[in-house]
Backbone as numpy.savetxt, mean C-alpha at the origin, in Angstrom:
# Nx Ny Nz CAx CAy CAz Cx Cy Cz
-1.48 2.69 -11.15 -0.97 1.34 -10.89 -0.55 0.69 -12.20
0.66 0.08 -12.24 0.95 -0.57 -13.36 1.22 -2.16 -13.10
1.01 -3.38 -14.02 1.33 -4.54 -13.46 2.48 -4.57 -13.16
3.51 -4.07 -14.15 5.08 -4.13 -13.73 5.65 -3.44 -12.89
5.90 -3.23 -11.25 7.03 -2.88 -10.72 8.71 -2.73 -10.51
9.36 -1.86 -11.11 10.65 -2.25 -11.53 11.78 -0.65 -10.63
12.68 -1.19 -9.99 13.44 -0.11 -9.30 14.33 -0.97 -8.19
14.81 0.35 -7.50 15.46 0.23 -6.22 15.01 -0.31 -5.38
15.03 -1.69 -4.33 14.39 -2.19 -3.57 15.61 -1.74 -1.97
14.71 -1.23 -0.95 15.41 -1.09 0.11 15.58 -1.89 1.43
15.85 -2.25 1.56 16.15 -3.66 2.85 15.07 -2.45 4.35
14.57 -3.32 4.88 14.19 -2.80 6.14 13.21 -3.72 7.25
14.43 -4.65 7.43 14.09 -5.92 8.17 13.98 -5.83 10.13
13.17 -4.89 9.86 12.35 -4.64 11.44 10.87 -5.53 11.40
10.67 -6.16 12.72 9.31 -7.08 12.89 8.54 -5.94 13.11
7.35 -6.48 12.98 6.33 -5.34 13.56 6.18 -3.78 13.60
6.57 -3.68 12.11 6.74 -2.19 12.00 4.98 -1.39 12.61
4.74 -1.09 12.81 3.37 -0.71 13.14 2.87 0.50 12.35
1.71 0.88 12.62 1.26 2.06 11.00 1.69 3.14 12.15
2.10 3.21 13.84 2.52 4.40 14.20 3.75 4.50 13.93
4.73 3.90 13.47 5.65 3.93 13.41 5.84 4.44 11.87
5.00 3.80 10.60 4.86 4.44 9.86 4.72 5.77 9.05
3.69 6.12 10.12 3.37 7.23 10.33 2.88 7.54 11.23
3.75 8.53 12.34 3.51 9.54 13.48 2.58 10.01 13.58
1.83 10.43 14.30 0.62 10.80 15.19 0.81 12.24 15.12
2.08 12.98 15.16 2.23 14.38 14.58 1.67 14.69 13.55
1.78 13.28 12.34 1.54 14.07 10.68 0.01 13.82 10.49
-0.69 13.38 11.46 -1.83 13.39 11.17 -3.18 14.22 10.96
-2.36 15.49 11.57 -3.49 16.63 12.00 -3.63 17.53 10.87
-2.93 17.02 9.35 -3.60 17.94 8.34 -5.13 17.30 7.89
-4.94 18.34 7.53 -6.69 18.07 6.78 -7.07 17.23 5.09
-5.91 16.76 4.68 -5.62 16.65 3.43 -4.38 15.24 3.11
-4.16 14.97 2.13 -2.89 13.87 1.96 -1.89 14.96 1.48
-1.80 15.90 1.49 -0.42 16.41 1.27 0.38 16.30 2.11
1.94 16.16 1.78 3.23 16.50 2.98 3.08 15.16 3.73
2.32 14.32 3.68 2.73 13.05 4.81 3.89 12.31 4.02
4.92 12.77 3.00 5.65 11.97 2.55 7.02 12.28 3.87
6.59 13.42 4.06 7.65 13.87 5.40 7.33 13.06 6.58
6.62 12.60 6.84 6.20 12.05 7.85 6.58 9.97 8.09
6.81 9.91 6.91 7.08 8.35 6.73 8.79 8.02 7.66
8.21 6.87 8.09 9.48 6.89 8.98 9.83 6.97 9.50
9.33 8.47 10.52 9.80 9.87 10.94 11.18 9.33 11.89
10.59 8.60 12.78 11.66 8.34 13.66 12.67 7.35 13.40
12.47 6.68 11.93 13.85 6.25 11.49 14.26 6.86 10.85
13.98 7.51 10.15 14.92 8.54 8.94 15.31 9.58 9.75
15.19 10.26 11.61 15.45 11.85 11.58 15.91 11.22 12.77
16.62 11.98 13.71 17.14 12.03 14.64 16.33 13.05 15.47
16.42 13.60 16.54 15.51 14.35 17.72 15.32 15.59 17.64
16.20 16.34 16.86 17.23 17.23 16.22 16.18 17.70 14.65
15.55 16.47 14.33 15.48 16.60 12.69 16.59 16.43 11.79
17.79 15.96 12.32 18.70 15.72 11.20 18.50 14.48 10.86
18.85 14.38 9.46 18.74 12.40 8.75 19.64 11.74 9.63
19.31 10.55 9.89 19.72 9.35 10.52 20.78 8.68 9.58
22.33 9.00 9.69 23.01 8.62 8.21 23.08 7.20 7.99
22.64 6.35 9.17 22.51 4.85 9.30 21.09 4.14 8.81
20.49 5.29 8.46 18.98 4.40 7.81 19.47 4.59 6.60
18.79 3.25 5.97 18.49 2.77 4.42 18.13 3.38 3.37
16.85 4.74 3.82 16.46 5.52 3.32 17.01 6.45 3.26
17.84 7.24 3.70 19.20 8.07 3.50 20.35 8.02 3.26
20.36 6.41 2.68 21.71 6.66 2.17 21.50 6.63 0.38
22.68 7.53 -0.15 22.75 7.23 -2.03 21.93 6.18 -2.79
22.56 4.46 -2.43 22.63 3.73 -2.58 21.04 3.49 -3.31
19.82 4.34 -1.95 19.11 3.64 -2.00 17.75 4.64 -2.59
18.41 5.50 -2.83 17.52 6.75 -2.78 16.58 6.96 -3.71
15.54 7.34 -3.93 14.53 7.26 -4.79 13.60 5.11 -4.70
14.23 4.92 -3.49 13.39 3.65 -4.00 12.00 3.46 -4.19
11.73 2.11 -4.54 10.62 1.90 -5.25 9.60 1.07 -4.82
10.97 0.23 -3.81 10.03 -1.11 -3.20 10.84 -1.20 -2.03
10.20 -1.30 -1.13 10.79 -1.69 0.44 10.47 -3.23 1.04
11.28 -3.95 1.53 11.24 -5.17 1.56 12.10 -5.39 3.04
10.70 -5.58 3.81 10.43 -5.51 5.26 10.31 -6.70 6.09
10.37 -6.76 7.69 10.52 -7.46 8.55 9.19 -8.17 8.30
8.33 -9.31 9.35 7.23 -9.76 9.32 5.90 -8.94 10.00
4.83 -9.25 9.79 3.85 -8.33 10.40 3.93 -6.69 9.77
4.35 -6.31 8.79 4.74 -5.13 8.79 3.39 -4.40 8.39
2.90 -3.51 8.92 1.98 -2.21 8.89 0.69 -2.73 10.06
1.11 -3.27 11.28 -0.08 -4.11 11.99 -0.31 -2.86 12.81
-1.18 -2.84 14.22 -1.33 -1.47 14.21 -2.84 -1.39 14.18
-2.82 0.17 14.37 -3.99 1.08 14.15 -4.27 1.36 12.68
-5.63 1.37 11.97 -5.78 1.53 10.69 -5.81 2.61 10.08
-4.86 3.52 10.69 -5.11 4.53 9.66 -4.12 4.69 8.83
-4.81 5.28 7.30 -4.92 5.31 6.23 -3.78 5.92 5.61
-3.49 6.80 6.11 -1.86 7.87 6.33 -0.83 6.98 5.82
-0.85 5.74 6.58 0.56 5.17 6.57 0.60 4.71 5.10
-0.50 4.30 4.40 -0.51 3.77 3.18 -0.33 5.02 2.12
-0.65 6.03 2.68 -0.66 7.60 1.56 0.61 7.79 1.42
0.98 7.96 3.65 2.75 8.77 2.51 3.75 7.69 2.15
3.74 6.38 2.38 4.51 5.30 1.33 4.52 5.87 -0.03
3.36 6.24 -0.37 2.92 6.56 -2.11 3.53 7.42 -2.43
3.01 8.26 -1.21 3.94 9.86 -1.76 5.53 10.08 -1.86
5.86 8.80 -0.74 7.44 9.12 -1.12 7.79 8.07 -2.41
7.18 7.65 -2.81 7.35 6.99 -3.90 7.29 5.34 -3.94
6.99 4.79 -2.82 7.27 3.64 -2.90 5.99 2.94 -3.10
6.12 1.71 -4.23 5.34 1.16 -4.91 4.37 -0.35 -4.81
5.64 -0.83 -3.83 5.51 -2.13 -3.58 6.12 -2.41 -2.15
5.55 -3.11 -0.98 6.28 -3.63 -0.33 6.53 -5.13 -0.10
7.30 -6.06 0.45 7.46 -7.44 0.46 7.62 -7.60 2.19
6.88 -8.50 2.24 7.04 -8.87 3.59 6.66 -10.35 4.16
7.01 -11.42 4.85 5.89 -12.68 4.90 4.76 -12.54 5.48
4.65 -11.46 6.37 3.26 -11.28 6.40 2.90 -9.89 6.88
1.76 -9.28 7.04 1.23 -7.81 7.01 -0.05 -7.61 8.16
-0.04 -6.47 8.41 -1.32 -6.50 9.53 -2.62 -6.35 8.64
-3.36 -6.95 8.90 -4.84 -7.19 8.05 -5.13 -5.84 7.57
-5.39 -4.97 8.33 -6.26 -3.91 7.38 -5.60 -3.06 6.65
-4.30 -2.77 7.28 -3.61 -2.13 6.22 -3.25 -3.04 4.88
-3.41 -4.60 4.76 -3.01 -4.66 3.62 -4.01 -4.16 2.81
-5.58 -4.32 3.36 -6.09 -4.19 2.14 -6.10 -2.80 1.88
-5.95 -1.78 2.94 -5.99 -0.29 2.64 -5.25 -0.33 1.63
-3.80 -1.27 1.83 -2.81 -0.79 0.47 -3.10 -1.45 -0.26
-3.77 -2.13 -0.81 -4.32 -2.63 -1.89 -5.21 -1.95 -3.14
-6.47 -1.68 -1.55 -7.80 -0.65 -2.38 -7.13 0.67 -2.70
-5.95 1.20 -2.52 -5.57 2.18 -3.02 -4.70 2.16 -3.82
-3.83 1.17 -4.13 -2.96 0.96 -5.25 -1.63 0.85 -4.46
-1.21 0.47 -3.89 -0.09 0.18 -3.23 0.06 -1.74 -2.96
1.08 -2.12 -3.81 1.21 -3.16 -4.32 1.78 -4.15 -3.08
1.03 -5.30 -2.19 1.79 -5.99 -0.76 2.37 -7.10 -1.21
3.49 -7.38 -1.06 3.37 -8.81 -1.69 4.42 -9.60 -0.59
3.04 -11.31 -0.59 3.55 -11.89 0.89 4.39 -12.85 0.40
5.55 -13.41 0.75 6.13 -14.22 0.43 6.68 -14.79 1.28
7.57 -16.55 1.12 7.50 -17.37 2.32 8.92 -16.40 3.55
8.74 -16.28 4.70 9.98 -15.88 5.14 11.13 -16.30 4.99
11.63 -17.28 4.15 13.05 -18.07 3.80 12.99 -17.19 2.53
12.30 -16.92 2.14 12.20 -16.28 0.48 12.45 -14.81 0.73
11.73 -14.34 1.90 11.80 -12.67 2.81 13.89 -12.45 2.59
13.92 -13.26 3.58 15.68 -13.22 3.96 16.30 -13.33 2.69
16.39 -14.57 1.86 16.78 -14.34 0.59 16.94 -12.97 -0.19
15.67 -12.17 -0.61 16.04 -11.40 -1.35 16.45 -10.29 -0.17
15.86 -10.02 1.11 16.43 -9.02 1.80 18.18 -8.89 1.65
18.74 -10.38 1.90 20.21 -10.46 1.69 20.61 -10.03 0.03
19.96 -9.96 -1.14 20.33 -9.61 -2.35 20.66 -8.07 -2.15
19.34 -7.53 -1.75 19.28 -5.82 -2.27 19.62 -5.34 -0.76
20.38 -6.02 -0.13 21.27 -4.97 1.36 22.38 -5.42 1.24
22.99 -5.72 -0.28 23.88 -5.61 -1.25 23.50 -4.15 -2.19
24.29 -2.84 -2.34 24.07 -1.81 -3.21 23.99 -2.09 -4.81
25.10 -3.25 -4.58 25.19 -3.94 -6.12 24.09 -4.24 -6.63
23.10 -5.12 -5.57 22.12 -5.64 -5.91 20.54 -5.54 -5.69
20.71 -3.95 -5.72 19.43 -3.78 -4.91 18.01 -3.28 -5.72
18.20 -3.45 -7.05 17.33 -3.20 -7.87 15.92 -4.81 -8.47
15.16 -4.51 -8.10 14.50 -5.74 -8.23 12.87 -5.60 -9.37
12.64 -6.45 -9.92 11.12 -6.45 -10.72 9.88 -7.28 -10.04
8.97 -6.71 -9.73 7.61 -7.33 -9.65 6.26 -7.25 -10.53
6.48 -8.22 -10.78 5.03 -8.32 -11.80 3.40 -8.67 -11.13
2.57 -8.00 -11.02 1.61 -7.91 -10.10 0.88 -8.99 -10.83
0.75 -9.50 -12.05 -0.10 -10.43 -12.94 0.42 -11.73 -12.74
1.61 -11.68 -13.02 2.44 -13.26 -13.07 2.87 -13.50 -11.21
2.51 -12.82 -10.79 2.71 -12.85 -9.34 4.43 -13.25 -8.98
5.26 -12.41 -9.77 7.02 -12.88 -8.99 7.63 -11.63 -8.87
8.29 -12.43 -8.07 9.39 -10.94 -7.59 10.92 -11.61 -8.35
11.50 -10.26 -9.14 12.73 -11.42 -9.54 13.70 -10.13 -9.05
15.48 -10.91 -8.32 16.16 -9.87 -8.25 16.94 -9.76 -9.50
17.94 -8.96 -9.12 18.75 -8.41 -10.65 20.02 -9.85 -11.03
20.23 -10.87 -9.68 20.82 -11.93 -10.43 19.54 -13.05 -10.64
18.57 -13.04 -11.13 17.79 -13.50 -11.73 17.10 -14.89 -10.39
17.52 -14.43 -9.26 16.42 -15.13 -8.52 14.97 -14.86 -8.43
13.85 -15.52 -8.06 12.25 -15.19 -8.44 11.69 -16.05 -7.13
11.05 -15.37 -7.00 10.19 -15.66 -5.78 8.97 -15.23 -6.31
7.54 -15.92 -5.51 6.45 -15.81 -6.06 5.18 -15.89 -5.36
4.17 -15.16 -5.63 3.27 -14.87 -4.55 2.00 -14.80 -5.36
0.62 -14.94 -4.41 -0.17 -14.46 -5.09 -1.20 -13.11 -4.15
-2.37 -12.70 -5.51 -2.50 -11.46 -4.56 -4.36 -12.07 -4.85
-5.15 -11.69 -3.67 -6.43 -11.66 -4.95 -6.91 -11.23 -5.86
-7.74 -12.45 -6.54 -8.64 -12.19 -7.84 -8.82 -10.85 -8.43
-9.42 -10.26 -7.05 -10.01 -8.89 -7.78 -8.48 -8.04 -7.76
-7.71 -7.84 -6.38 -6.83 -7.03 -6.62 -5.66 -7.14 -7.64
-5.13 -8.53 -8.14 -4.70 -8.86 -9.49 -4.99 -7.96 -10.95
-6.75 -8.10 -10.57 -7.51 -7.55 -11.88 -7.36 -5.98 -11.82
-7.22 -5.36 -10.66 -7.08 -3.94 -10.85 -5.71 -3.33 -11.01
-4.65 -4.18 -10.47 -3.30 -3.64 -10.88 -2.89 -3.40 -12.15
-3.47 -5.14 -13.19 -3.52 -5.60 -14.58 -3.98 -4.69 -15.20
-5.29 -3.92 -14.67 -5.81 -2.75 -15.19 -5.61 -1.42 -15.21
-4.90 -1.15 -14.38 -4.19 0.15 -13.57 -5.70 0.86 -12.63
-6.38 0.62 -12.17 -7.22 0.78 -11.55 -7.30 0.69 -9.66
-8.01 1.52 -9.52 -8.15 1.71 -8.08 -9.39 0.96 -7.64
-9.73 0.86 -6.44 -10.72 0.69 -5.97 -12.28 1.52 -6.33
-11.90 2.86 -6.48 -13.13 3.69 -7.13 -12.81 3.20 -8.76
-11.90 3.02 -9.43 -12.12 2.82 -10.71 -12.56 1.24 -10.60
-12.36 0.53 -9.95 -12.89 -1.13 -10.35 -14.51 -1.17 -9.93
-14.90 -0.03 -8.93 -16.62 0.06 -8.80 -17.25 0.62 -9.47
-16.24 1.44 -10.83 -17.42 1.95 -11.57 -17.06 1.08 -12.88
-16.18 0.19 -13.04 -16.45 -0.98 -14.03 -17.91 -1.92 -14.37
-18.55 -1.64 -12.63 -19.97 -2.23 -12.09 -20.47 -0.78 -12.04
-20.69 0.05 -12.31 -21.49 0.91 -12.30 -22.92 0.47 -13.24
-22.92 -0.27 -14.38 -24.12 -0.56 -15.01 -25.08 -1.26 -14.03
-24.52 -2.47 -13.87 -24.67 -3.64 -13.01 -25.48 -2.60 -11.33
-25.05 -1.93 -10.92 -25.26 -1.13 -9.88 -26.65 -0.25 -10.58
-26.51 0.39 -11.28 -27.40 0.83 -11.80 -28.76 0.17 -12.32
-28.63 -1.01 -12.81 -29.83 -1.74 -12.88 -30.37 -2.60 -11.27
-29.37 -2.47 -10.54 -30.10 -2.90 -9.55 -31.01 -1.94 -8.97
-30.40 -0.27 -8.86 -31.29 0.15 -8.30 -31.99 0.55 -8.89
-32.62 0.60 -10.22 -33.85 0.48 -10.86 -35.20 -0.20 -10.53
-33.78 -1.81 -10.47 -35.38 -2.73 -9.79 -35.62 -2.75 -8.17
-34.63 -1.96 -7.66 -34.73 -2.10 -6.18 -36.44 -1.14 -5.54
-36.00 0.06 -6.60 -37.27 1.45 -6.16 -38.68 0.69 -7.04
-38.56 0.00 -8.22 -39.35 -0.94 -8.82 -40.15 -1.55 -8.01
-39.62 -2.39 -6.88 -40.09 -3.69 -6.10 -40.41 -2.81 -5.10
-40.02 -1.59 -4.51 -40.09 -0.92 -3.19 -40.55 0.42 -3.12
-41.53 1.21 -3.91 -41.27 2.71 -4.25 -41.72 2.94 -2.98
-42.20 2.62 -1.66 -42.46 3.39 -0.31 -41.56 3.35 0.04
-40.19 3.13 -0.35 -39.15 3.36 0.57 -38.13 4.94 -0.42
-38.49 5.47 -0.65 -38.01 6.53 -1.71 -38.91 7.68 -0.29
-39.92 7.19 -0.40 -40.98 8.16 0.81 -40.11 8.13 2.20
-39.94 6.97 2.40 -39.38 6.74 3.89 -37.68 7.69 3.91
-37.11 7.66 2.84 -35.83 8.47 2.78 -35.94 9.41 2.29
-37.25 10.51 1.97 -37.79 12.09 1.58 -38.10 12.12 2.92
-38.86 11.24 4.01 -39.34 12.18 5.74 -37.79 11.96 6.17
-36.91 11.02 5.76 -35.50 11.09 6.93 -34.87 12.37 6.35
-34.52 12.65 5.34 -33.69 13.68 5.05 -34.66 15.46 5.54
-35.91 15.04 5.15 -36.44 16.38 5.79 -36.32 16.30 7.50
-36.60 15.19 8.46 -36.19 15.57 9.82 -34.84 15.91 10.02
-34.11 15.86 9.21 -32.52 15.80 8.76 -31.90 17.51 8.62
-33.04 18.31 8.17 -33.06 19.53 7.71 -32.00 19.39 6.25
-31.66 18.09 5.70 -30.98 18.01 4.68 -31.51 18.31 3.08
């Protein structure tokens, strides 16, 4: 994660994109995050056939390799799985903009490094109308100073939370911002077995009925 986001921004002003729509119920049955970058989209980028859809955003030149997708309202609402936030990543995209997001996926994309950023819907349309211009479809987000600016120097501005601010600023994930508290964690459970040592006993009989 870096604070600065900077690239190709792709227009994709559908309401209610949902995380099935995100990601298909096909790409789910690996065992692993590999290859769900194929899976993003599926049924807007491919036709029935598997051929590209030459009318999506994501297949055309213009837009290719983007960086940031800048979406309808409600976008990733839905079922919570986790997929939809992986293969965004994997196909490369860094940041999305939307006025608003389905709750758990934002924070999935958050705690994993995938940058949401809500902004007012008059502000949504604005830059959507900049970068669904080819001319103009390259945009910067700064995850610290909280703005989105396009390439003719309009800025829009958002904020994200405290903590998730602090881990972008940092390039940090969710496992890297819990072991920032790893000391802090560690002295608690010092004094926790301190104040409690029959409970160290009580979790040696669970793991032995456990056969663990």
């Amino acid at each position: 994660m870096n604070q600065i986001i900077s690239g190709v921004a792709a227009p994709l002003p559908y309401s209610n994109l949902d995380t099935d729509q995100i990601m298909p119920k096909q790409f789910l049955r690996i065992i692993d995050k590999a290859g769900l970058d194929r899976g993003l989209l599926y049924d807007l980028r491919f036709d029935a056939d598997g051929a590209p859809r030459p009318d999506c955003v994501l297949n055309q030149p213009a837009y290719a390799g983007a960086a940031v997708l800048v979406a309808g309202p409600n976008f990733g609402c839905g079922s919570s799985r986790e997929h939809a936030v992986w293969g965004l990543m994997q196909y490369g995209i860094r940041a999305v903009v939307a006025a608003s997001f389905g709750e758990i996926f934002y924070f999935n994309a958050l705690n994993n490094g995938l940058l949401l950023v809500s902004l007012p819907p008059a502000d949504v349309d604005a830059l959507l109308a900049r970068v669904s211009d080819p001319a103009g479809n390259r945009v910067e987000i700064d995850a610290l100073a909280g703005t989105v600016r396009a390439g003719d120097g309009w800025t829009g501005h958002f904020d994200l939370p405290a903590r998730h601010r602090r881990m972008f600023s940092q390039g940090q994930d969710m496992v890297g911002a819990s072991l920032q508290q790893l000391a802090d964690v560690e002295h608690f459970e010092a004094g926790h077995w301190a104040r409690h040592p029959w409970m160290k006993d009580v979790a040696r009989r669970v793991r032995d009925r456990l056969g663990q």
